[in-house]
BALOBA-1460 file (C-alpha; in Angstrom, 3 decimals):
// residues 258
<rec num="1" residu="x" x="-236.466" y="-10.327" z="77.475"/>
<rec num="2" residu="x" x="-235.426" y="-8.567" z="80.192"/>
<rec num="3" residu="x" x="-231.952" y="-8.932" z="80.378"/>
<rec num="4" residu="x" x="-232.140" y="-7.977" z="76.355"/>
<rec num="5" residu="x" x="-234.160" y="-4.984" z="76.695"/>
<rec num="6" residu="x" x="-231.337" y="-3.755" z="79.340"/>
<rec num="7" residu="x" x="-228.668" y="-4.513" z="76.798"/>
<rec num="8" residu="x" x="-230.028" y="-2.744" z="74.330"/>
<rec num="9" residu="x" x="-230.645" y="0.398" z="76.232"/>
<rec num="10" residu="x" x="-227.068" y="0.387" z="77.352"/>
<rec num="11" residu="x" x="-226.083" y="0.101" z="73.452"/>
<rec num="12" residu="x" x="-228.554" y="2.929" z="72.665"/>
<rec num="13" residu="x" x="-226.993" y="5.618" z="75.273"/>
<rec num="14" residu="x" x="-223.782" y="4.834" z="74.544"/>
<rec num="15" residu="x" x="-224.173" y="5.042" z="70.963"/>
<rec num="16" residu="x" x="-226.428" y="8.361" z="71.812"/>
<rec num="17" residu="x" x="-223.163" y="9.690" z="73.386"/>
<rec num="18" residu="x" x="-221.082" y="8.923" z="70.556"/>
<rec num="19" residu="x" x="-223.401" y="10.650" z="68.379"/>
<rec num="20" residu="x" x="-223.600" y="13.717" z="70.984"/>
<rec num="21" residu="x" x="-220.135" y="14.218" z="70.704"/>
<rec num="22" residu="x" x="-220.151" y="14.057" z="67.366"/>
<rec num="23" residu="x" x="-223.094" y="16.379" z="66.726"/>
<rec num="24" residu="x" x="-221.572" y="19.754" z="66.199"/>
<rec num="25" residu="x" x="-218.940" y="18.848" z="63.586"/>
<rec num="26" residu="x" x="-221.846" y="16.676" z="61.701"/>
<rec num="27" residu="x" x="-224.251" y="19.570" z="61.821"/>
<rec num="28" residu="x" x="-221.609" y="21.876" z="60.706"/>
<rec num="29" residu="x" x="-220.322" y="19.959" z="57.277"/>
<rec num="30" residu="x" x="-224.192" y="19.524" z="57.174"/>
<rec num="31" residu="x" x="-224.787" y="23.474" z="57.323"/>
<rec num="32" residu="x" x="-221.544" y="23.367" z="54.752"/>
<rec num="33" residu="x" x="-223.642" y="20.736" z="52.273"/>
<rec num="34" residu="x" x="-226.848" y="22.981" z="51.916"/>
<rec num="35" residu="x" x="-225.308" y="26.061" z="51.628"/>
<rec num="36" residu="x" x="-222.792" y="24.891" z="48.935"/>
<rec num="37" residu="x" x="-226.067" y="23.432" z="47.494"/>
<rec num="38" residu="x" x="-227.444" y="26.753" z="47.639"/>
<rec num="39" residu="x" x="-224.579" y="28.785" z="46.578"/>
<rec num="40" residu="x" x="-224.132" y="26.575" z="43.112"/>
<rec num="41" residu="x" x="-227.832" y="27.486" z="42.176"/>
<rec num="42" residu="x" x="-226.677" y="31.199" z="41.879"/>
<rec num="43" residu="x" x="-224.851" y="32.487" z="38.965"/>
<rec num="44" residu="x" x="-224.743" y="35.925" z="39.892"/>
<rec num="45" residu="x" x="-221.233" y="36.803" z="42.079"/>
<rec num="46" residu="x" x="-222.536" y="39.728" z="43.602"/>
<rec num="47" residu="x" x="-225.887" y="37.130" z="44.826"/>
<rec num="48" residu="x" x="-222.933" y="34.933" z="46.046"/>
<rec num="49" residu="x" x="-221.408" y="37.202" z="47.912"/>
<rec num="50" residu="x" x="-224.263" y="38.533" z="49.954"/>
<rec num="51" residu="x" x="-225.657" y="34.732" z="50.814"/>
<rec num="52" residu="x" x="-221.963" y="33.779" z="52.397"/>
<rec num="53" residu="x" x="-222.357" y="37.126" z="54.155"/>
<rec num="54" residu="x" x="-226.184" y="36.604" z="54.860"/>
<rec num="55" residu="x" x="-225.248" y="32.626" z="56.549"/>
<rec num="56" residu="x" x="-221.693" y="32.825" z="57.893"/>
<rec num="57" residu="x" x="-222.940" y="33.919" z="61.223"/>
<rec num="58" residu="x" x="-224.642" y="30.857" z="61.583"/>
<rec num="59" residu="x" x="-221.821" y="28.838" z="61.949"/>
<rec num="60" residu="x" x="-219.563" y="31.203" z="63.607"/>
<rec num="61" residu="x" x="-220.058" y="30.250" z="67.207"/>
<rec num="62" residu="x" x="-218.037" y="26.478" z="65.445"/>
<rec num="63" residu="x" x="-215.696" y="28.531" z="63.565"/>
<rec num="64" residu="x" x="-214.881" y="30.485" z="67.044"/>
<rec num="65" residu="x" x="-214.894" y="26.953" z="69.294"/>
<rec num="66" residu="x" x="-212.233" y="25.895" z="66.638"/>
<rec num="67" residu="x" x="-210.194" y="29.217" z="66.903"/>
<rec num="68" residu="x" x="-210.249" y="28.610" z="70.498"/>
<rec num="69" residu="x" x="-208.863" y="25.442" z="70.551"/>
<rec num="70" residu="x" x="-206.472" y="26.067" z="68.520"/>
<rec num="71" residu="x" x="-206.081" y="21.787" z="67.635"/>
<rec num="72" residu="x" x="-205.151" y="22.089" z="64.293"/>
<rec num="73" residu="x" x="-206.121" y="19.217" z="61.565"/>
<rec num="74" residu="x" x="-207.623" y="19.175" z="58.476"/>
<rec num="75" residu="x" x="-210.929" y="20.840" z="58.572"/>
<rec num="76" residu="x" x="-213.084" y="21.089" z="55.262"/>
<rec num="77" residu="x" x="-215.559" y="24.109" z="57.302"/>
<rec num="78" residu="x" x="-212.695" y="26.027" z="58.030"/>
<rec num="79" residu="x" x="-211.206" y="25.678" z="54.613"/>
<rec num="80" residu="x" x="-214.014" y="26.891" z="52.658"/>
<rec num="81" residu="x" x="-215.134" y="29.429" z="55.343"/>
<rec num="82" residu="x" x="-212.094" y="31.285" z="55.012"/>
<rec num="83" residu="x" x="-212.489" y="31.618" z="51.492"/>
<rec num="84" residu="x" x="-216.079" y="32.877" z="52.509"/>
<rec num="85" residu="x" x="-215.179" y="35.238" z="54.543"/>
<rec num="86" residu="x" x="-213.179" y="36.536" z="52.210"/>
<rec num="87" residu="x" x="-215.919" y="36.875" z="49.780"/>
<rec num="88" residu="x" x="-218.264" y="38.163" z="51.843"/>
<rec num="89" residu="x" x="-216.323" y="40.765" z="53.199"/>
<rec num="90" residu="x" x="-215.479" y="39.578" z="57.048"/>
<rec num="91" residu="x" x="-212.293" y="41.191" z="57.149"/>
<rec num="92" residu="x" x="-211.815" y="39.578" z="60.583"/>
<rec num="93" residu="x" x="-213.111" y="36.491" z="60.793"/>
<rec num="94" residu="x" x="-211.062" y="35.801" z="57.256"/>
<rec num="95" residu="x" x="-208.018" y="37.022" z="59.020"/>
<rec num="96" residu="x" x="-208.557" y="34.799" z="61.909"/>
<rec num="97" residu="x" x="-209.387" y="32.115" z="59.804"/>
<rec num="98" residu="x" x="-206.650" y="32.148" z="57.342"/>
<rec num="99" residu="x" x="-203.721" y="32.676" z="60.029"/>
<rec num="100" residu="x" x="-204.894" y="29.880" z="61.634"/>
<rec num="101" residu="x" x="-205.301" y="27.827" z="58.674"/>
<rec num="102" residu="x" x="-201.440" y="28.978" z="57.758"/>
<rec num="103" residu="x" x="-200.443" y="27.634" z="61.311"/>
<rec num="104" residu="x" x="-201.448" y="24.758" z="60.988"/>
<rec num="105" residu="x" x="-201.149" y="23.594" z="57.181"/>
<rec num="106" residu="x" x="-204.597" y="22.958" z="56.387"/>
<rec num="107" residu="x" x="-205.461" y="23.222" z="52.631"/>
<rec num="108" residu="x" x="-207.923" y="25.258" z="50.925"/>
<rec num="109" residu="x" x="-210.230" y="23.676" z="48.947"/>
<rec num="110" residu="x" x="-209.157" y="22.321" z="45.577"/>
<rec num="111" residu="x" x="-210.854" y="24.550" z="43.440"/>
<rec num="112" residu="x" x="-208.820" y="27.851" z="44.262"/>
<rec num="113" residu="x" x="-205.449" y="26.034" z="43.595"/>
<rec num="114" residu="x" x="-203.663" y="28.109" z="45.996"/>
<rec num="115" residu="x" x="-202.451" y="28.102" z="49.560"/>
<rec num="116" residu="x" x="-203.962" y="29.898" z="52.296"/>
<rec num="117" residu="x" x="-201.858" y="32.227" z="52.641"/>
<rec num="118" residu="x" x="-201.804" y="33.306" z="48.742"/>
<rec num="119" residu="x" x="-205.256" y="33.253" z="48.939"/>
<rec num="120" residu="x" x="-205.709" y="35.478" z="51.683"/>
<rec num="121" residu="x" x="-203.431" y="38.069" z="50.642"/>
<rec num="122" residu="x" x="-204.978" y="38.195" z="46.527"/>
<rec num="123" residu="x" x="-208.116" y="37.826" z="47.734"/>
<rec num="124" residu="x" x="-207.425" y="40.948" z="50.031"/>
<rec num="125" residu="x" x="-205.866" y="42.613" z="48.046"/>
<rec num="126" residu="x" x="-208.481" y="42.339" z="44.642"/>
<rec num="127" residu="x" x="-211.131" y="43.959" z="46.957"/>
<rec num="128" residu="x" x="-209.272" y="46.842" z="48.191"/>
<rec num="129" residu="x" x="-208.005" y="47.521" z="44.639"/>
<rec num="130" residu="x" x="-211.901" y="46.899" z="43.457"/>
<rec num="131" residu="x" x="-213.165" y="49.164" z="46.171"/>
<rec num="132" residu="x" x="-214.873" y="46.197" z="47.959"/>
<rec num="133" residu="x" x="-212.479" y="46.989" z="50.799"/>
<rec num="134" residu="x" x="-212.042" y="50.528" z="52.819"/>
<rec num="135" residu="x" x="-209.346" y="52.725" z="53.217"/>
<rec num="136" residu="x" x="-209.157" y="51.630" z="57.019"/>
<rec num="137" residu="x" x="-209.848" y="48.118" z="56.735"/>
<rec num="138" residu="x" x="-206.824" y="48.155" z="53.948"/>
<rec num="139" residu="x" x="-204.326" y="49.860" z="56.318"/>
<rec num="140" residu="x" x="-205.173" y="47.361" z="58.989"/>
<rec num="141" residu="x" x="-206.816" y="44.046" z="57.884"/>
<rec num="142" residu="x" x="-204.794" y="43.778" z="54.745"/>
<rec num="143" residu="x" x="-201.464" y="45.233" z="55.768"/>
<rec num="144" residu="x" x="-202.059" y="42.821" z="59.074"/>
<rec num="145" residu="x" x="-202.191" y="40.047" z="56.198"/>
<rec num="146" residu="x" x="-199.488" y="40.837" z="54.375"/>
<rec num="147" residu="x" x="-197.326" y="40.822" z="57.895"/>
<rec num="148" residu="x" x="-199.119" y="37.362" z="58.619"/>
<rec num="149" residu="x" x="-197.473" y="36.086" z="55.486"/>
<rec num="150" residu="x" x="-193.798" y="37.087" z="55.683"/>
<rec num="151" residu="x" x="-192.788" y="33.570" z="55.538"/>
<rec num="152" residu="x" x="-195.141" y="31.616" z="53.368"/>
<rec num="153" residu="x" x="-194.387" y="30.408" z="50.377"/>
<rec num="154" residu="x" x="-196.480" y="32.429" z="47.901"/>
<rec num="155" residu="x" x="-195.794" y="34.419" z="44.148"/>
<rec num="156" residu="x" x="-194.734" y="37.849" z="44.520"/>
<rec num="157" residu="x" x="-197.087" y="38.920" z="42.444"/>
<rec num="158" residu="x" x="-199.396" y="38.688" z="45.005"/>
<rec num="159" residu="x" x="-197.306" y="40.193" z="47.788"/>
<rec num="160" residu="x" x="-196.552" y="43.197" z="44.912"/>
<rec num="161" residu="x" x="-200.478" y="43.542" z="44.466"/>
<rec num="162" residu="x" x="-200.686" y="43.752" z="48.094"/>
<rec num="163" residu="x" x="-198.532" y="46.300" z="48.261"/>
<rec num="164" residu="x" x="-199.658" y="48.371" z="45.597"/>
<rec num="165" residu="x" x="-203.474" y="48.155" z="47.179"/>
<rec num="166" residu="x" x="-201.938" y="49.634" z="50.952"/>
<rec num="167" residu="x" x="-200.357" y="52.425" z="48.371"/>
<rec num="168" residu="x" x="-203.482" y="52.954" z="46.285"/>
<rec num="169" residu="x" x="-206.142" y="52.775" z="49.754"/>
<rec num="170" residu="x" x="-203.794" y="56.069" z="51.568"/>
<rec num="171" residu="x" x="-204.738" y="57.969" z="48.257"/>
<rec num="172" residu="x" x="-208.441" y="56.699" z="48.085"/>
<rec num="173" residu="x" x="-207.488" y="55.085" z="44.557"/>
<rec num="174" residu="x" x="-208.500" y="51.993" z="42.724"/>
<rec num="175" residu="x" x="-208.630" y="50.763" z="39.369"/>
<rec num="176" residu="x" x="-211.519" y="51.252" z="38.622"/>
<rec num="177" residu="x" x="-212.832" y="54.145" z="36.256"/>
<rec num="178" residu="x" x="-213.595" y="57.269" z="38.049"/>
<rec num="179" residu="x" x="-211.481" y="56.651" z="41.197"/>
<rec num="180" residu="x" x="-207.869" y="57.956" z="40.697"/>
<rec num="181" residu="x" x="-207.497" y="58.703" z="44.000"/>
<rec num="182" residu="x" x="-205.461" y="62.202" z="45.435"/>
<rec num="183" residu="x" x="-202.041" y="61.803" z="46.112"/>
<rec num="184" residu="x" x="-201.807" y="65.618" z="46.430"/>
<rec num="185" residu="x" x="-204.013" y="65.985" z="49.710"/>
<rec num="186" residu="x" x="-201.456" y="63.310" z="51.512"/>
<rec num="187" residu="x" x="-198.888" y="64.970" z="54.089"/>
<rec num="188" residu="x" x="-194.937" y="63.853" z="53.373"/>
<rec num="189" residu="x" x="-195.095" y="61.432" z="55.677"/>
<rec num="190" residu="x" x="-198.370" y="59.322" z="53.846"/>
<rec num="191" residu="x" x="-196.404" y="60.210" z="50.788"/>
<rec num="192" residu="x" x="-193.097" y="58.651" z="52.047"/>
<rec num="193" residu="x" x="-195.361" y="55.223" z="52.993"/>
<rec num="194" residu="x" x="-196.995" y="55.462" z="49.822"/>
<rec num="195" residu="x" x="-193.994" y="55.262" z="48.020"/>
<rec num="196" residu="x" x="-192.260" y="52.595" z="49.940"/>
<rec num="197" residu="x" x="-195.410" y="50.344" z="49.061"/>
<rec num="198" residu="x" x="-195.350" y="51.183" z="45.449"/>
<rec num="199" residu="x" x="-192.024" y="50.605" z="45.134"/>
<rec num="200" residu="x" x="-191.693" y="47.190" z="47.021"/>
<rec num="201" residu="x" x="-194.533" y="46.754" z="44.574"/>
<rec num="202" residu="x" x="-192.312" y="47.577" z="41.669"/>
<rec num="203" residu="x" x="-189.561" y="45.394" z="42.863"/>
<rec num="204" residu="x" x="-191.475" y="42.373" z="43.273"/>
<rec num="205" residu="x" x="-193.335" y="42.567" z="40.416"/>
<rec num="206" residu="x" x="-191.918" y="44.718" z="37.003"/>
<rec num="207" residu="x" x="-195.495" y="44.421" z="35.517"/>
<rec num="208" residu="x" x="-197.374" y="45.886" z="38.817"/>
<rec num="209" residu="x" x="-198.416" y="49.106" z="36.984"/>
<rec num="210" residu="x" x="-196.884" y="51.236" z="39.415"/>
<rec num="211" residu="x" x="-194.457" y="53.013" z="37.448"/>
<rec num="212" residu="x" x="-196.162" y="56.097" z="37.098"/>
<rec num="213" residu="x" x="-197.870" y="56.301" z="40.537"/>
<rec num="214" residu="x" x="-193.892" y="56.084" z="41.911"/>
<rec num="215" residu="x" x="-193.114" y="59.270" z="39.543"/>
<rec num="216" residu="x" x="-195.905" y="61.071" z="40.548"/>
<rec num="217" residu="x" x="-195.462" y="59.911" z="44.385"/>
<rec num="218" residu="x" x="-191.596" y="61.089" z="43.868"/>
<rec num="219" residu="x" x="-192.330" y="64.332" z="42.191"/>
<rec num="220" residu="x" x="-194.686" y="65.444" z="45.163"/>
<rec num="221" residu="x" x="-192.526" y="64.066" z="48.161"/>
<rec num="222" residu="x" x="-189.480" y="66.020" z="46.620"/>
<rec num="223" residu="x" x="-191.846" y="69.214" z="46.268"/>
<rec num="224" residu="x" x="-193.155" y="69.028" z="49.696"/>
<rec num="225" residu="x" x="-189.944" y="68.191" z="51.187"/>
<rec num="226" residu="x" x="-187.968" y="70.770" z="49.492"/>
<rec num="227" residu="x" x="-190.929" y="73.498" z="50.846"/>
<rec num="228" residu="x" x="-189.954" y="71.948" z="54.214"/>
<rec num="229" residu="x" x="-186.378" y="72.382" z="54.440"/>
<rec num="230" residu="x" x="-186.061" y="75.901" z="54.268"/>
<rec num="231" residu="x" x="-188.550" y="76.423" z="57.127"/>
<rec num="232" residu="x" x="-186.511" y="73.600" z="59.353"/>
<rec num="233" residu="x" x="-183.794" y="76.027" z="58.432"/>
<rec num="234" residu="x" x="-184.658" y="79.232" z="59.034"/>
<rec num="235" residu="x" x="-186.154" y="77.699" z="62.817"/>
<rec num="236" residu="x" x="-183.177" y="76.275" z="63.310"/>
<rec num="237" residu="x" x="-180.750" y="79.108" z="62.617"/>
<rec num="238" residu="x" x="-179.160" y="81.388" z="65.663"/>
<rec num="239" residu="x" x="-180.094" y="84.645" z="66.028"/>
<rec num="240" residu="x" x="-183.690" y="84.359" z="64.082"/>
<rec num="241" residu="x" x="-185.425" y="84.736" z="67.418"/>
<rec num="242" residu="x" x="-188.566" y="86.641" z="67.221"/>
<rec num="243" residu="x" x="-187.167" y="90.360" z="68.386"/>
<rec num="244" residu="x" x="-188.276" y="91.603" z="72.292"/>
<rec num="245" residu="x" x="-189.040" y="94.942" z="72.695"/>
<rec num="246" residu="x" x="-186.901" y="96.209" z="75.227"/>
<rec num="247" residu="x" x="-188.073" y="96.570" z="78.340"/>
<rec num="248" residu="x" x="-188.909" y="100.269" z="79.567"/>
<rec num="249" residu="x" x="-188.815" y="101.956" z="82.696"/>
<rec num="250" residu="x" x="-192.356" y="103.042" z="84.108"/>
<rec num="251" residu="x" x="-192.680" y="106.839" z="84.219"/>
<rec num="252" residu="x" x="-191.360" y="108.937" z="87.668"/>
<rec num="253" residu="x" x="-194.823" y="110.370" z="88.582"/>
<rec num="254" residu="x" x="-193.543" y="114.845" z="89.146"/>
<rec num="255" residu="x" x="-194.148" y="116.292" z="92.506"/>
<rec num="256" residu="x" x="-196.712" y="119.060" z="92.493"/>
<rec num="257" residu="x" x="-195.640" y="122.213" z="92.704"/>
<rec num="258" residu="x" x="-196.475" y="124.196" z="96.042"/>
């Protein structure tokens, strides 16, 4: 008995490590299996939205010892996280998420039928064109994205929607009714950016709807830089100093007369 009893407490701790090792990735696709359980008994996307946002910190301290490591593999968590994050708004995190997920090949889940990469940048890009995204987190998160992404393989659709959302976000525009945005109040230089967005936007994509966004973009670049050149000019021409008044001797004080 003895001898058995000894045996089997060897088995037990060794199988106890096994499962110790194994404990955070099992409580993570765990975590993954309610909240998908969760997620399928709402109907409402908004009520979607805010659960991912309301649970993803919970497994973020996994999500970050995965970042750090940096191992690569197929990873189900990190596949439908990133697609979370996305949803819920965690312009980082998704960022982090879906870079590394480009790295190192891993596939999003089946349901979204498109790479990480393409669905990183759409996803991106539908919120900032929706609003869901601000004007700073566009000219940084999503034009960081669209960098990320030079060499994937993705439509450029997507690439010319990303595009057109970095043009839109410098204006304060999006598509939706009662938002056109103010190209007017940008300085040439926003205006020259804008317009370089819009109309990689245009290239990539013929259906983009940018067409009269780069007319109107044109038409106030060209005003602003024709008000311009004549003041370069004029500061730059010889002789158009600002005149000196000439310099004048100070007044002989008269002896008194004795």
């Amino acid at each position: 008995m003895g001898h058995a009893r000894n045996h089997f407490q060897r088995v037990s701790a060794a199988n106890q490590g096994s499962a110790d090792q194994l404990t955070g990735q099992q409580q993570a696709l765990q975590w993954l299996h309610t909240q998908r359980a969760l997620l399928s008994a709402l109907q409402s996307r908004q009520a979607r939205e805010a659960h991912k946002a309301q649970v993803l910190p919970e497994i973020t301290p996994y999500l970050q010892g995965v970042l750090q490591a940096d191992a690569g593999g197929q990873d189900t968590i990190v596949s439908y996280c990133t697609v979370w994050a996305l949803d819920a708004g965690a312009w980082a995190l998704a960022l982090a998420l879906g870079q590394y997920a480009i790295r190192h090949g891993i596939d999003m889940p089946d349901e979204f039928k498109r790479n990480a990469a393409t669905l990183m940048v759409d996803l991106m890009a539908d919120a900032a064109l929706s609003g869901r995204m601000s004007g700073a987190d566009i000219s940084h998160h999503l034009a960081e994205a669209l960098h990320a992404t030079q060499g994937s393989n993705m439509p450029d659709q997507s690439r010319a929607k990303a595009h057109k959302a970095i043009a839109y976000g410098l204006a304060g525009k999006t598509t939706l009714a009662g938002q056109p945005g103010d190209w007017k109040s940008l300085s040439a230089a926003t205006l020259a950016l804008a317009l370089g967005h819009l109309q990689q936007a245009e290239q990539l994509d013929t259906n983009a709807g940018v067409k009269k966004d780069i007319a109107a973009v044109q038409k106030l670049l060209d005003a602003a830089t024709a008000t311009a050149a004549p003041v370069a000019a004029a500061a730059a021409t010889p002789g158009n100093k600002p005149a000196t008044k000439p310099a004048t001797k100070p007044a002989t004080k008269r002896k008194p007369k004795t």
